[in-house]
C-alpha positions as CSV (number, residue, x, y, z in Angstrom):
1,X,-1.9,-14.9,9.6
2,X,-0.7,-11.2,9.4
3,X,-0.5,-10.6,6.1
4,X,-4.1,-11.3,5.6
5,X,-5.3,-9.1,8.4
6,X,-5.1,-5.8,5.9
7,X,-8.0,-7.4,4.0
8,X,-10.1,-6.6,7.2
9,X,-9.3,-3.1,8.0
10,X,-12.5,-1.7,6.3
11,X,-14.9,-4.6,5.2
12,X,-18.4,-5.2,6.4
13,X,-19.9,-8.9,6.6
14,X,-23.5,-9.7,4.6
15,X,-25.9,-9.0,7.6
16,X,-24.0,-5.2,8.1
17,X,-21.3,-6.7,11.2
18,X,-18.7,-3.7,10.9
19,X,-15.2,-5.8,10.7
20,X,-13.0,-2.6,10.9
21,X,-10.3,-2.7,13.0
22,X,-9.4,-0.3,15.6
23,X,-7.2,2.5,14.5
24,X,-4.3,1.1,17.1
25,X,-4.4,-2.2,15.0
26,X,-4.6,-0.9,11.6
27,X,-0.8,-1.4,10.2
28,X,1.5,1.7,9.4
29,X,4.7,0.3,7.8
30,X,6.1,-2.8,7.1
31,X,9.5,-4.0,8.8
32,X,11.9,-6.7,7.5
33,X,10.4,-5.7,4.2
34,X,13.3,-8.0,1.8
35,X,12.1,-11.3,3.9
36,X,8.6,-10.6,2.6
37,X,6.8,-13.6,0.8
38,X,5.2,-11.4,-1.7
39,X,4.8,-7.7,-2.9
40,X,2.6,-5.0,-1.2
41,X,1.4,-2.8,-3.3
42,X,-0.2,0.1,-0.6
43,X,0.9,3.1,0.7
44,X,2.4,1.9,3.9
45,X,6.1,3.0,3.8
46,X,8.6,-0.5,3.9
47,X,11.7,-0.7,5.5
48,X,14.8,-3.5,4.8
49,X,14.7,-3.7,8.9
50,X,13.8,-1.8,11.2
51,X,13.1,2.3,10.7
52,X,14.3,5.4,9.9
53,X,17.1,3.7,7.5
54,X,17.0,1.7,4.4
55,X,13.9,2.1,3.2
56,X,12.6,0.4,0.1
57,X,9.7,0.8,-3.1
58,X,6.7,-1.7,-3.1
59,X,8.4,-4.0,-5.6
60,X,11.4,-4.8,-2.7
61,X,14.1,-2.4,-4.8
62,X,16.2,0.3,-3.2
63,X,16.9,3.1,-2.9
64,X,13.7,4.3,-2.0
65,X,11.9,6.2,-4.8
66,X,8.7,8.2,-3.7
67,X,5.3,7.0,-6.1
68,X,4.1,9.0,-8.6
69,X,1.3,11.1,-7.8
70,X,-1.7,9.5,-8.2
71,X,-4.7,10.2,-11.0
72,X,-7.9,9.5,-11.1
73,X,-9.9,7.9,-14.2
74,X,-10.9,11.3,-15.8
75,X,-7.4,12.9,-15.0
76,X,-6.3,9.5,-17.5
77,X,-8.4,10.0,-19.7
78,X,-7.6,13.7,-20.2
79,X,-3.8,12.9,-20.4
80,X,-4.4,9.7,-23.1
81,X,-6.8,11.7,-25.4
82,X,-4.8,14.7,-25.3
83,X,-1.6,13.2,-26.7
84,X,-3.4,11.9,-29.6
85,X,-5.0,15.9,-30.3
């Protein structure tokens, strides 16, 4: 099943088998995006069909808005404490 298959791109089993897939598997957008059974919440761009046009946001809304830049923990906990200062 395909939607499953992104859980293997970069796992490794118990006795150290890499399951990685090749870099010509490994998915890079996702196409008929508003016939999806659930929400993808990754960095892979999503399209309504088929690309360049119509593309849409990880929740299945349009028009496309491009994610926030991404923190990490410290950088959050910098921004919440220094509200409160």
């Amino acid at each position: 099943m395909l939607p499953y298959i992104y859980i293997y791109i970069k796992t490794k089993t118990k006795k150290g088998k890499d399951n990685t897939l090749p870099k010509s598997l490994i998915p890079t957008t996702h196409i008929n995006y508003e016939n999806r059974g659930m929400d993808y919440y990754d960095d892979i761009p999503k399209f309504a069909a088929f690309p360049p046009d119509n593309q849409m946001n990880n929740d299945g809304s349009t028009p496309y808005t491009p994610p926030k830049k991404k923190i990490d923990a410290m950088q959050l906990v910098y921004l919440l404490f220094s509200q409160h200062l």
